[in-house]
C-alpha positions in Angstrom: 11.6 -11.1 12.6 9.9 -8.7 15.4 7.3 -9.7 17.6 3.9 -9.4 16.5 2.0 -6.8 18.6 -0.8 -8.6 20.9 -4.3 -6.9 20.9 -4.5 -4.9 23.5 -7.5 -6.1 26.3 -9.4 -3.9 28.1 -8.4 -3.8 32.1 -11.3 -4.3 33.9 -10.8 -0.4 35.4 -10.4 0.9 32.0 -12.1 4.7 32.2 -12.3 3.7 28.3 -12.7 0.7 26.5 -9.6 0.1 24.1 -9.9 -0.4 20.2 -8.8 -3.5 18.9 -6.6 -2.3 16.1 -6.9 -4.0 12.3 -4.9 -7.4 11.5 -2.3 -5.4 9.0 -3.2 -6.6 5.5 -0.4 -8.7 3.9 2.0 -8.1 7.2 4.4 -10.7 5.3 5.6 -8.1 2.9 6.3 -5.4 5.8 8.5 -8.3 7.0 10.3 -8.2 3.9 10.8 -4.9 3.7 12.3 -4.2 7.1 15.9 -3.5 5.6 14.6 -0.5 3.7 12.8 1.0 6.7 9.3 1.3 5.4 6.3 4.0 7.2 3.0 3.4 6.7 -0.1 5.2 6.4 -3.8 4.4 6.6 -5.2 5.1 2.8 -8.6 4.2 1.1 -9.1 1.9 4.0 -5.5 0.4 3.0 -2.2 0.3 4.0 0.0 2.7 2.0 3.7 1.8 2.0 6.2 4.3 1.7 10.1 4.2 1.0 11.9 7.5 1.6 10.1 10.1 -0.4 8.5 7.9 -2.8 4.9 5.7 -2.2 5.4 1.7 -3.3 2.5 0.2 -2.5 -0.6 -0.3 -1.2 -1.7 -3.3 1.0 -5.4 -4.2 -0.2 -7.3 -7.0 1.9 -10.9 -5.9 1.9 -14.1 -8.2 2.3 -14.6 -10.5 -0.3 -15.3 -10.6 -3.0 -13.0 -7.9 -4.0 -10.9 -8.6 -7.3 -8.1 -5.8 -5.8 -7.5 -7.2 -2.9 -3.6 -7.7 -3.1 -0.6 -5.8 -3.5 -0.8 -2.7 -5.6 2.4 -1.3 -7.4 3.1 2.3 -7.8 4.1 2.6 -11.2 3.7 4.5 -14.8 1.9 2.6 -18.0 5.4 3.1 -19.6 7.0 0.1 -17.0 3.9 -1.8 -17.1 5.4 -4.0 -20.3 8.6 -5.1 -18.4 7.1 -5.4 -14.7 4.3 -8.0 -16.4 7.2 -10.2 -17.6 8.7 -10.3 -13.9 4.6 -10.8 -12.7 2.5 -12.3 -15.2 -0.7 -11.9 -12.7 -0.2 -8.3 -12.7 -2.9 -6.1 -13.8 -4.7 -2.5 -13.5 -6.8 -2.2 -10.2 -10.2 -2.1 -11.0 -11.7 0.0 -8.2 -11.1 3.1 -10.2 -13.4 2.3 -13.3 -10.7 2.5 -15.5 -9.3 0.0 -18.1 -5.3 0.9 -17.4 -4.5 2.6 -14.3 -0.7 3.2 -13.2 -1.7 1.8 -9.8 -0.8 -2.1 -10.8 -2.3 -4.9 -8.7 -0.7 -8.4 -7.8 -4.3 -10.4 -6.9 -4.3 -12.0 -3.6 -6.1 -15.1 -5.4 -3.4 -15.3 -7.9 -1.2 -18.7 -7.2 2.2 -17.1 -7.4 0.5 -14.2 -5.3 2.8 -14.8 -2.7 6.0 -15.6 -4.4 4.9 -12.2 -6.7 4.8 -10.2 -3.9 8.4 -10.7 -2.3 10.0 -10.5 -5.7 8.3 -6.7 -5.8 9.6 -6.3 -2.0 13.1 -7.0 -3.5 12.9 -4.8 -6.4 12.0 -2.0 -4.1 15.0 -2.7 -1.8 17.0 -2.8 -5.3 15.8 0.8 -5.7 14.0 -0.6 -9.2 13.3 3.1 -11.1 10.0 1.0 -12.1 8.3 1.3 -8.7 7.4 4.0 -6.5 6.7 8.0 -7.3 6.8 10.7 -5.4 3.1 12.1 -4.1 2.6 15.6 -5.4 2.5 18.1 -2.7 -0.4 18.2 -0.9 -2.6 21.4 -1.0 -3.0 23.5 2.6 -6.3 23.9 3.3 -5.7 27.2 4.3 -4.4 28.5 1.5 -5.9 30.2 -1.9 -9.3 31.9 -2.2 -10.3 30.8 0.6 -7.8 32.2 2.6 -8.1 35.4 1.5 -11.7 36.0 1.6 -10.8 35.6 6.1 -9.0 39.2 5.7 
């Protein structure tokens, strides 16, 4: 396992005071991930995980209470049958007012939340077809109407 990065301390001749960064949410399942090289990026005020092309998850650990604080599964309502017999405390996030999402959480309060969370971490090394999509393309912002009213 890699050393965990110390917080950086502001020198006393520091032209700028330093930033503490953010504890990483649910660091364990980064951890487990290693062998499958995962990047990160900032998302919703989470940590999106990304394997090759395809996003995974997101790592959710706002203030409580917050029922989606957890690890959320990138998936499609057609896997959501077979993935809740591997996780039984799986369910749709609720943050986006809707009553099935293909976003999937595993609750941080759940007991096996834990246990739940490295079995998704080795289905994603597994290359499961259940979990991860690839993000559509994002638009330029340069492009379009809006580009060609500038000529």
């Amino acid at each position: 396992m890699p050393p965990r990065r110390k917080t950086p301390t502001n020198p006393p001749d520091a032209p700028f005071p330093i930033k503490p960064r953010r504890a990483l949410p649910h660091e364990f399942v980064l951890d487990a991930m290693a062998a499958v090289s995962p990047r990160t990026n900032p998302m919703f005020g989470c940590l999106a995980v990304y394997v090759g092309n395809k996003i995974v998850l997101i790592l959710r650990d706002k203030p409580a209470p917050d029922a989606d604080n957890g690890v959320w599964l990138c998936t499609t309502e057609e896997h959501h049958e077979s993935l809740r017999r591997e996780f039984p405390n799986m369910r749709s996030v609720q943050v986006f007012g809707k009553k099935v999402t293909g976003w999937q959480v595993l609750p941080v309060d759940a007991p096996d939340f834990e246990e739940a969370a490295l079995r998704a971490c080795e289905l994603i090394a597994a290359r499961d077809p259940r979990i991860g999509k690839v993000p559509k393309p994002r638009r330029g912002s340069g492009s379009g109407a809006k580009a060609q009213r500038g000529k």
